[in-house]
Structures are given as structure tokens and as C-alpha cells.
C-alpha positions as CSV (number, residue, x, y, z in Angstrom):
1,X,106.0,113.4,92.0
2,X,105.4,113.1,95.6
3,X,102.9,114.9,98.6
4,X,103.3,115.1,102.0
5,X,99.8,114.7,104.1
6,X,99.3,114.7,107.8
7,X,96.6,113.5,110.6
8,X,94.1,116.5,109.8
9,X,94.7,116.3,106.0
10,X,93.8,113.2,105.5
11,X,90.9,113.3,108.1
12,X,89.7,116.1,106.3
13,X,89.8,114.8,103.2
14,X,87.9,111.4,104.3
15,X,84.6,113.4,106.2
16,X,84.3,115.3,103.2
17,X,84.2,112.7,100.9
18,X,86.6,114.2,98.9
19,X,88.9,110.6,99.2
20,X,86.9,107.5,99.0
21,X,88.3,104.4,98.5
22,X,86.6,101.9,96.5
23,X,89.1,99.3,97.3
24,X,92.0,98.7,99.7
25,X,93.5,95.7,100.2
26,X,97.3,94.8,102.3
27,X,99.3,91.8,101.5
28,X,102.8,90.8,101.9
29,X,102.5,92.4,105.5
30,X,105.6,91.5,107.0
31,X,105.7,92.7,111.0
32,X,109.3,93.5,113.0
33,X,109.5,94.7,116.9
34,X,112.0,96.2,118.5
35,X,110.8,96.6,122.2
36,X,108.1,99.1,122.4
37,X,108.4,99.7,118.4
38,X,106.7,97.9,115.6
39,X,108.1,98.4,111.9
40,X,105.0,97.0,109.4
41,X,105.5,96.3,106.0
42,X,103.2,95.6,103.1
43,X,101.8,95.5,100.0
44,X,98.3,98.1,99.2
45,X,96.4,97.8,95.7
46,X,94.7,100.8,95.8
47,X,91.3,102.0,93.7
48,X,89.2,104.8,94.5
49,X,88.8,109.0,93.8
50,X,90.2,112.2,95.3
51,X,88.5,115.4,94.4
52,X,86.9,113.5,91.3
53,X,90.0,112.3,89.9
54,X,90.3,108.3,89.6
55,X,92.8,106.6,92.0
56,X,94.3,103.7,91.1
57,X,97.4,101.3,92.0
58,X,99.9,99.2,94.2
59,X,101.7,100.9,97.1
60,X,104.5,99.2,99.3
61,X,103.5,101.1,102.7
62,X,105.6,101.3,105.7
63,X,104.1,102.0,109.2
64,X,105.9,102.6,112.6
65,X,104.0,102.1,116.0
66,X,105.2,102.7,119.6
67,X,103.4,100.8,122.1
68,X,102.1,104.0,125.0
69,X,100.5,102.8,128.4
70,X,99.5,99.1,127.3
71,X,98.3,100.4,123.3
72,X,99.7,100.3,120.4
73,X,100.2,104.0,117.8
74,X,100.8,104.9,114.6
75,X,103.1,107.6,114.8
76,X,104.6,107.6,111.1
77,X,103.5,106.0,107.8
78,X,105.2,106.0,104.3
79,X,104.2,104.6,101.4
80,X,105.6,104.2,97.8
81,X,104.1,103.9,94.6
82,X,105.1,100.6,92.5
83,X,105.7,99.8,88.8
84,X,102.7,98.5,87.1
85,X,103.3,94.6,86.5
């Protein structure tokens, strides 16, 4: 089962504590460019606690930047939950 969050959502969540992460590592980040975009792969282990409720487990994330006046942005980010090894 899936969600969808945006920008304020998740911002939200953060300032009121209601997501804190514990842990949140990356590995396996694998970076592509294509002109003025930037495809990132990785790899997230994730542990933490929304609303109470434990958090825990490994993500492959995918995030796409454009590079605006000189800086790089996020402008879309996916991620996946993985099998348990």
C-alpha cells in the first residue's frame, strides 16, 4: 500500500515532530545528468516514528533535480520499499 506526500506535508509532519527519524542512511547512490537534469539513485535504510508508530526499513529512492540560475532543485522524488534480506 502506497501514499502520496508533498512539500508542505512532509514539512509539516517534520516541525511537529510527528516524523522523526532516528536513522537515515543512502548508499548505492548512483548519479546521471542530462544537461540541466540530474536523475539520483540510491539505497535508504530507514528507522524512526510517525505519529507514534515505529518506522523501519530499506527504500531504493529516486530523485530528479533541474539545475535554475547557477543551483541545483529537487523537483520530484520517489521512493520504493524493498524486500527484507
Amino acid at each position: 500500500m502506497g501514499g502520496e506526500d508533498d512539500k508542505h506535508s512532509i514539512l509539516a509532519d517534520v516541525g511537529s515532530h510527528d516524523l522523526v527519524y532516528e536513522r537515515l542512511s543512502y548508499s548505492k547512490r548512483e548519479i546521471r545528468l542530462y544537461g540541466d537534469t540530474a536523475i539520483v539513485t540510491s539505497h535508504a535504510d530507514i528507522i524512526g516514528n510517525y505519529k507514534g508508530k515505529r518506522l523501519s526499513g530499506k527504500l531504493l529512492v529516486t530523485r530528479v533535480y533541474t539545475k535554475e540560475n547557477g543551483s541545483w532543485r529537487l523537483v520530484a522524488i520517489q521512493s520504493t520499499r524493498t524486500s527484507e534480506p
